[in-house]
C-alpha positions in Angstrom: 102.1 102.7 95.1 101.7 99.5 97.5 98.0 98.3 98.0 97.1 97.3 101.5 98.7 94.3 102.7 96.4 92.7 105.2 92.2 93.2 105.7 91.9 92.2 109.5 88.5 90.3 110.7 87.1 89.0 114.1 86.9 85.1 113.9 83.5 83.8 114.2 83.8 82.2 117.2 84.5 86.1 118.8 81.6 87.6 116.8 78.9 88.9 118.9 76.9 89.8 115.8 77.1 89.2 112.1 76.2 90.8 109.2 73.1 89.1 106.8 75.7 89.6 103.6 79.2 88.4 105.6 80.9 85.3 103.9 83.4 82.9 105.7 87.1 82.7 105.0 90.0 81.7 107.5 93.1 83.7 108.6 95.9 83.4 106.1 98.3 82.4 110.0 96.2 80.5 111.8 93.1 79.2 109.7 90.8 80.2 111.8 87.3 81.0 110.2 86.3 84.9 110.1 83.7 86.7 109.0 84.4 89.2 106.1 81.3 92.2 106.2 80.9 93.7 102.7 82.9 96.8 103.1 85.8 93.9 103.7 84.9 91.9 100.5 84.6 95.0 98.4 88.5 95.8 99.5 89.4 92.5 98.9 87.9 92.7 95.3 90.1 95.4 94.4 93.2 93.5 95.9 93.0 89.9 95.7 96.0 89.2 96.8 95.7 90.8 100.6 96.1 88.4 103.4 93.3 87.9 105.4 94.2 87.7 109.2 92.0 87.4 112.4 92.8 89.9 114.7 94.4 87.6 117.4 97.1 87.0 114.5 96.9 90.9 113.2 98.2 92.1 116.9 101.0 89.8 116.4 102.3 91.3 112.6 100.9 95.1 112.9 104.2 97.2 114.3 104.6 101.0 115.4 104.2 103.3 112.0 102.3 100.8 110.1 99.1 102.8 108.2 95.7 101.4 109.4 92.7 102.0 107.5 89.1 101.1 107.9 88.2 99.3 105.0 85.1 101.6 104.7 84.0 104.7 105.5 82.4 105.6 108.8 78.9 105.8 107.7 79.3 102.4 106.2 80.3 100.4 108.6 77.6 102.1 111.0 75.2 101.1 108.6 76.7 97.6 108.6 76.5 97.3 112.7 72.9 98.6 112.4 72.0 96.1 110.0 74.2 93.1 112.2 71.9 90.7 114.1 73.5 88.4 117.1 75.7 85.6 116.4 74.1 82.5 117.2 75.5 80.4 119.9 74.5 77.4 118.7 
């Protein structure tokens, strides 16, 4: 069986908040930094070799009858938003 090919994130400069634990990486298309919350670092640990793609470039590749997935489950990435603070607009 095929592991997921692609963990999609919001680029940084799109965040409106951020999660204390995220860590930086840049889309495997366009090398634009994203943020990667843990739930997305925890799938990427178990497949290394996933593409990461921000979501602008992820609306381009994703086509009708591909299988999306959260990469957690609901109450995990509630608890991640509750946990977010605002991304600073410095």
């Amino acid at each position: 069986m095929k592991g997921p090919i692609m963990l999609v994130c919001t680029r940084l400069a799109d965040m409106t908040v951020m999660h204390p634990d995220q860590v930086c990486e840049l889309c495997s298309q366009c090398q634009h930094p994203v943020g990667v919350y843990p739930t997305g670092q925890r799938v990427l640990t178990k497949h290394p070799d996933m593409k990461i793609m921000c979501s602008v470039c992820a609306s381009g590749d994703i086509q009708p009858g591909d299988e999306i997935m959260s990469a957690g489950l609901v109450e995990e990435i509630v608890k991640e938003r509750n946990e977010s603070v605002p991304a600073g607009r410095g």
